[in-house]
N, C-alpha and C positions, 0 to 999 in steps of 0.2 A: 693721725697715724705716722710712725717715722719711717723717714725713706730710707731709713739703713735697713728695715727689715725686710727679708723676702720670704714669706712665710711657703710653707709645700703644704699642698693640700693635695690628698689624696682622693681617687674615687674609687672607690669600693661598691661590690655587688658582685650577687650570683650573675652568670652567663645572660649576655641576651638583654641585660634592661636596658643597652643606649650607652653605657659606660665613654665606650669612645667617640663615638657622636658628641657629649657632653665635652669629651676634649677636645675636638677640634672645634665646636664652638670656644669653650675658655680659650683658644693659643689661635684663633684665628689670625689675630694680627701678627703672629710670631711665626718663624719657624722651630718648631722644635730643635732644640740646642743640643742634643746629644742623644741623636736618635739610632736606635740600630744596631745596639753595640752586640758585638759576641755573643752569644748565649742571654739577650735579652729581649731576644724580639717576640717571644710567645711570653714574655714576661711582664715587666714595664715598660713604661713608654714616657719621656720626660719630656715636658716642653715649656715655652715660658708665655706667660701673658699677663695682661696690665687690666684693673680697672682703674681708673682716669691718673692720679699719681699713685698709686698702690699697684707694685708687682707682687707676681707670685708665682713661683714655680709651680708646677702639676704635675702628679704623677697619672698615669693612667694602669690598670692592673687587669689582669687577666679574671675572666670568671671565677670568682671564691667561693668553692663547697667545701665546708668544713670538713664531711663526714668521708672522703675523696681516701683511700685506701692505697691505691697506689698509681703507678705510671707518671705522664705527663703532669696531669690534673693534681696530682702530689706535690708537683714544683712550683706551679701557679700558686698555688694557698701557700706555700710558704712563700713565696717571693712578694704574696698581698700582705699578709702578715708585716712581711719585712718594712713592706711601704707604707704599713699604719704605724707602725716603727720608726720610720724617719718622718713621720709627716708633723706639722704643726698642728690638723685641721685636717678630718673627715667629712668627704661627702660621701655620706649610705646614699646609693641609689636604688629604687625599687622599682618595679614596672604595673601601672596604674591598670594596665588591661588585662594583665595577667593574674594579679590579685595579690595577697600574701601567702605564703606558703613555709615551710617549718627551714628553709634556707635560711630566708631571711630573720630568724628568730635566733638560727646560728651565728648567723653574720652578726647580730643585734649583740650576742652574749659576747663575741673576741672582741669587738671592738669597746664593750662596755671594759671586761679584763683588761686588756691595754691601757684605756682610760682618756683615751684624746678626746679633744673636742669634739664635735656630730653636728652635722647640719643634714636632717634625712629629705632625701627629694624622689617627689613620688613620676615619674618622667612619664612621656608616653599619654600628659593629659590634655592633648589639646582636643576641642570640641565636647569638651567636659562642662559641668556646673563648677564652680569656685566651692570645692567642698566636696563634692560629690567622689571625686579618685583618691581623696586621701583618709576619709575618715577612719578607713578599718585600721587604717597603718600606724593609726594610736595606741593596736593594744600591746606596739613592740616598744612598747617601754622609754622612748627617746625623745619625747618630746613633741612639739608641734609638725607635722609634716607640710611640705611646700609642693605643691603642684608647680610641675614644670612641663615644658616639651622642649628637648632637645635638637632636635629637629628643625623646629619653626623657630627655635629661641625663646619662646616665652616664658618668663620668670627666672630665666640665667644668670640676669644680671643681681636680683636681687639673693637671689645664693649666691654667687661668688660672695655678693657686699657684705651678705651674714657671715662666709665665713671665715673672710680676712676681720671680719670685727671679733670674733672669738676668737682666731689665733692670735690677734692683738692682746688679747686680754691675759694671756699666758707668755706673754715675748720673754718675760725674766729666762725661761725656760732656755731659751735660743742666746742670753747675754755672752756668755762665753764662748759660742760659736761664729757671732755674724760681729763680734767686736772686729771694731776696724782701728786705724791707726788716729792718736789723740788729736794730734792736727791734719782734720779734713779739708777738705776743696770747697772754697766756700761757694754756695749757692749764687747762682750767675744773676738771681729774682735781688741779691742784696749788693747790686755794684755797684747803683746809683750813689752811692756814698762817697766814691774815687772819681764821679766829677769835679773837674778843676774849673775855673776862672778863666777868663784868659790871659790874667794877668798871673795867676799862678803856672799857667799853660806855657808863658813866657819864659818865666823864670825858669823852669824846668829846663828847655830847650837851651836857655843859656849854660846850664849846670851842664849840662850833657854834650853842651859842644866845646865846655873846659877841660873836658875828660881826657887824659894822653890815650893813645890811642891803643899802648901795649896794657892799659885799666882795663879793654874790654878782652882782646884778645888774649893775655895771659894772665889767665886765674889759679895756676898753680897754688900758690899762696891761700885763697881762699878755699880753693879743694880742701885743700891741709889741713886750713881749720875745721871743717865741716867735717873732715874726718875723725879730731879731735872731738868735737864738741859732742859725736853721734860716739865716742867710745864707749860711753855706760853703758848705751842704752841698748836693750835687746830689741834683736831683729827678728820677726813673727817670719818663718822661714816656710812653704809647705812645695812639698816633693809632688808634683801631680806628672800625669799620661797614664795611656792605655795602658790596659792590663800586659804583664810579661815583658815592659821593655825596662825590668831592670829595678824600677823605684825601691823595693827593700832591700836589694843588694847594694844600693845608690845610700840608704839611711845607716844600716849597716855599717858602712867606712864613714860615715859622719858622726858616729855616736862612740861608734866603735865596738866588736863583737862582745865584749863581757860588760856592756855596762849593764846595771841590773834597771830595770825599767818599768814602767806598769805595764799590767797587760791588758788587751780589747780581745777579750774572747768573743769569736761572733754567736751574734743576735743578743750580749748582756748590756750594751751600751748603743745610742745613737751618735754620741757625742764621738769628735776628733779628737785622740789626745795630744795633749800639749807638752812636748820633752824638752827640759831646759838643756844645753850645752853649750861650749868653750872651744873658741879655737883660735889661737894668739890673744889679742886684747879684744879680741870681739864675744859677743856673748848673743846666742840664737833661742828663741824655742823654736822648735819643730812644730809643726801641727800636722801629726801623721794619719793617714785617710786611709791606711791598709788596714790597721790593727794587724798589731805585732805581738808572737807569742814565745818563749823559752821553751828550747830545746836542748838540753843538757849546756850549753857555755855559748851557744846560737843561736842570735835571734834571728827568727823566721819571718815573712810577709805573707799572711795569709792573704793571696790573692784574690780574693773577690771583692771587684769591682764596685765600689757605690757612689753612682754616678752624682748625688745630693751629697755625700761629704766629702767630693772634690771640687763640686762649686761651693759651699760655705766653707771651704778652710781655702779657696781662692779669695773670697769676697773677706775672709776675717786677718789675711798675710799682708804683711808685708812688701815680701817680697817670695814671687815663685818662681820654681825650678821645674821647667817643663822637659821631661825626660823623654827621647826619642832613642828608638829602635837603628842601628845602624845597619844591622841586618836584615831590616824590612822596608819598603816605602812606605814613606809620609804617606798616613792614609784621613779618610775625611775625619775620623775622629781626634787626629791629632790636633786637627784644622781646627774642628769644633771647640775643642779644651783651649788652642790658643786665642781664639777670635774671642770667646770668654773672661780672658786673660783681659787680652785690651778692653773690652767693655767694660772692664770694673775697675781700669785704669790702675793694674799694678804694677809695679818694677818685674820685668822678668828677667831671669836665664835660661838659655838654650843651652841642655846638656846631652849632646849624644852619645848613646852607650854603644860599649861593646863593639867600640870603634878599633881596637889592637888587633880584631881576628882578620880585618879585612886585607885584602889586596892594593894594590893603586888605583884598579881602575874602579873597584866597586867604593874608592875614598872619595875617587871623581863624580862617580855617579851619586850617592849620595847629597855631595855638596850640591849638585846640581838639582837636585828633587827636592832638597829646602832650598834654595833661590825662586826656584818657579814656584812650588806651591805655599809657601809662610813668608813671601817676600813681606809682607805688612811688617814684619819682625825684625824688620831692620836695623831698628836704632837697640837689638838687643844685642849681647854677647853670644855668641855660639862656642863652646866646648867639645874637645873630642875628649873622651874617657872612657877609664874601663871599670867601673864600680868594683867589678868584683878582683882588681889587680890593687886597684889604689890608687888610680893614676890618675893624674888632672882632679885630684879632689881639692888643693889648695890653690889652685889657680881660678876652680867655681868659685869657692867661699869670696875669694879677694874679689869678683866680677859681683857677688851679691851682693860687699857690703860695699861697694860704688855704685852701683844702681842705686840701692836704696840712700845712698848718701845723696842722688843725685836726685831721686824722690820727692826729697826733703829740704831740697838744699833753698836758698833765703836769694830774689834776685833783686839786686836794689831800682828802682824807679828810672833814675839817671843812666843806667848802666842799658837797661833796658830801650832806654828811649833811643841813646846811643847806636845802640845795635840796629835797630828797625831805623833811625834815618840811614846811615851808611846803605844800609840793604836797599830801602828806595834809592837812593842817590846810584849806587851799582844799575838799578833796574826796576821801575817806578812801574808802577799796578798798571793793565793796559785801560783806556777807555770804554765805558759802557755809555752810547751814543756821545750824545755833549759834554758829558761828565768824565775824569778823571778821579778816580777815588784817591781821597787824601788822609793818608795817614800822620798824625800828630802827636802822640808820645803813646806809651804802653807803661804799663804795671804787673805786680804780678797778682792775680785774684786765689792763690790757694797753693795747696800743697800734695803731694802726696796720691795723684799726678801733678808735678806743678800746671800751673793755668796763668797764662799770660794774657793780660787783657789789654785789647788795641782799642784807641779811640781815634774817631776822626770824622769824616764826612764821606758819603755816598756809598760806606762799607757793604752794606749791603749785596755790592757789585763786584767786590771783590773773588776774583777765580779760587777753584781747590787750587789749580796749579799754583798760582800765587804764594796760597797757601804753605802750602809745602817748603814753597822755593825760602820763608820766614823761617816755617818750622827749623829748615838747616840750617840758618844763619845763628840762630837761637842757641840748636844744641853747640853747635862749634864753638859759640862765645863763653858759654857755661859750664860746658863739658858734660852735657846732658844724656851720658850714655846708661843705656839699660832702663829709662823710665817712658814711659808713654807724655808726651806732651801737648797740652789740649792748648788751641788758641780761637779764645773769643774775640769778635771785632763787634764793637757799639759804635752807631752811630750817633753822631750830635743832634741833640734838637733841634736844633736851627741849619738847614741844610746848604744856607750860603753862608755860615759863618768860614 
């Protein structure tokens, strides 16, 4: 299975079979990642979970009765609908003690129209025969059924496995959504191959201690070129945050109000679409997550929210532009979208709207509400703007296409190594008992977060503090701003060399 994909698997079923039980089993080791949002709590419920290297998102969904006329129970079925709609992979759930009933024959028939994947689970069966709870639930048409119990766990695991292996079997379906950038991070299982010698080990450290010292510190020059070199190439750009703070008034001034564009009417597409556009010598697609529609010479943002295609047009970007509310507090779901952000290790920017209407003191206050609560978002840029004025729009672009330059950008071995002795030399790792952890050159392992990889002896022992105190030495000397920077430390085989 490839670890670019993260398939959504939905659970579906009438009221009452276990639905959510079966979720919190799947996301048990997770916390659900984007739980609670406005208007979706009698709705869906999204969280994330792993079977051993295979992730997958979950949706969880509200009781589905087809035949539901009107009220609440109206919104549910459309909003399960919607989540068989974005899913890779269906799990029908039925309830083994309850029996089958003319629901589930409904459920049987939307999900068959749609056309997704199915893996039917008949829950609710433990203290049963192997057989005995699922036999009737053959005559809905779907294939084999799986006695499970949700509850206790048993047979969970091997539904999830079924049906990450059928959403696997259709990924083409997802190619255009969860594509990522051509040069990835390379797997940290393939580093053994940047072991040096110690006579190569030598040599290195000699190169790095020929280096003038304004080589490490002023990279202007190199910027430049990286600039240069990244001008053809377009930048996979996607606009995300919560509902109403602004994002299609924010695409709007980037596209610009008459460009004539596709449109994502809702419920006729799952997919992100993807808007090419120009702005000096740079060249973006958008991957837009609102669906956007024409209104006589205005395009509009159909604001509803879909929490699945703002994680996969995060995970398929470049680089993102996470838009916050000026006139509201940081609230946990901005938290949620950015904590997101860095785990998939993209370039971001921080763009605050609707920053012109404020006051001083509520400019103050804000600043201060992103310091405390998204300090991790340090090494981004932060924007004041007013989308819907135009203001600070070329000053984001210029901050994305440095991020992502800095994303991408190439660090050489020597230059690296360079940088990490000075930093010991400044302030050498503290001791863990008898031992001193010794660092001895670095490389870089990937791209796009770049990945800097430390070799040495008793790494192991090395602090986050530590950590960190590299991570800044790193970006200072590279100009590593607006990308997320990952550092691996390996230790030597031989633990007295």
């Amino acid at each position: 299975m490839s670890s670019k994909f993260k398939p959504v698997v939905a659970i579906v079923g009438r009221p009452n079979v276990g639905k959510s039980t079966l979720f919190n089993r799947l996301t048990r080791s997770r916390d659900a990642i984007v739980a609670d949002f406005p208007g979706l709590t009698r709705d869906r419920h999204y969280g994330e979970g792993r079977v051993g290297d295979s992730p997958y998102l979950v949706v969880d969904t509200g009781g589905f009765e087809p035949e539901t006329k009107s009220g609440i129970l109206v919104e549910m079925a459309k909003q399960t609908e919607q989540a068989i709609l974005e899913s890779d992979v269906v799990i029908f759930l039925v309830d083994a003690r309850a029996g089958i009933n003319s629901h589930d024959h409904d459920i049987a028939s939307k999900i068959r129209r749609i056309g997704r994947p199915l893996v039917l689970a008949v829950n609710k069966a433990e203290g049963m025969q192997p057989g005995q709870a699922s036999a009737e639930f053959y005559e809905l048409g779907l294939g084999e059924p799986y006695q499970i119990s949700s509850a206790h766990g048993d047979g969970v695991k091997g539904v999830i496995e079924l049906a990450l292996e059928k959403a696997h079997e259709v990924r083409d379906l997802h190619d255009e959504i969860i594509e990522v950038a051509e040069e990835e991070t390379f797997s940290i299982e393939h580093l053994d191959q940047e072991e040096l010698s110690e006579e190569a080990i030598l040599a290195l450290e000699a190169e790095a201690d020929a280096l003038d010292a304004s080589e490490i510190e002023l990279v202007d020059d190199a910027v430049a070129d990286d600039a240069k070199s990244f001008s053809e190439h377009r930048i996979k750009l996607a606009i995300v945050g919560r509902p109403n703070v602004g994002k299609s008034t924010l695409i709007n001034a980037l596209l610009g109000e008459e460009r004539v564009i596709a449109f994502d009417l809702p419920g006729t597409t799952r997919d992100a679409i993807e808007i090419e556009f120009e702005h000096g010598e740079r060249k973006y697609t958008l991957i837009d997550t609102a669906g956007l529609r024409k209104r006589g010479r205005v395009f509009e943002s159909i604001e509803k929210f879909s929490v699945i295609k703002t994680l996969q047009a995060i995970e398929a970007c470049n680089v993102a532009v996470l838009v916050l509310d000026a006139k509201t507090e940081i609230s946990e779901q901005d938290a949620h979208i950015a904590g997101f952000i860095m785990e998939s290790g993209r370039a971001l920017v921080v763009a605050i709207n609707k920053w012109d209407g404020l006051d001083d003191y509520n400019k103050e206050w804000i600043e201060r509400e992103f310091n405390r609560k998204l300090r991790f978002l340090s090494f981004a840029k932060m924007h004041k703007v007013s989308a819907l004025k135009g203001r600070g729009i070329g000053a984001l672009l210029k901050s994305v296409n440095e991020a992502h330059d800095a994303a991408f950008r190439k660090l050489s071995t020597p230059k690296l190594t360079r940088v990490l002795r000075e930093a010991v030399e400044q302030q050498a790792p503290p001791r863990k008992g008898m031992f001193r952890p010794k660092l001895r050159y670095a490389h870089q392992g990937g791209q796009n977060p770049p990945l800097v990889v430390i070799h040495g002896n008793q790494l192991e022992a090395v602090p986050e503090s530590y950590r960190r105190f590299l991570e800044t030495r790193f970006r200072q000397a590279f100009k590593l701003e607006g990308t997320p920077l990952r550092i691996h430390f390996k230790s030597s085989r031989n633990p007295f060399a």
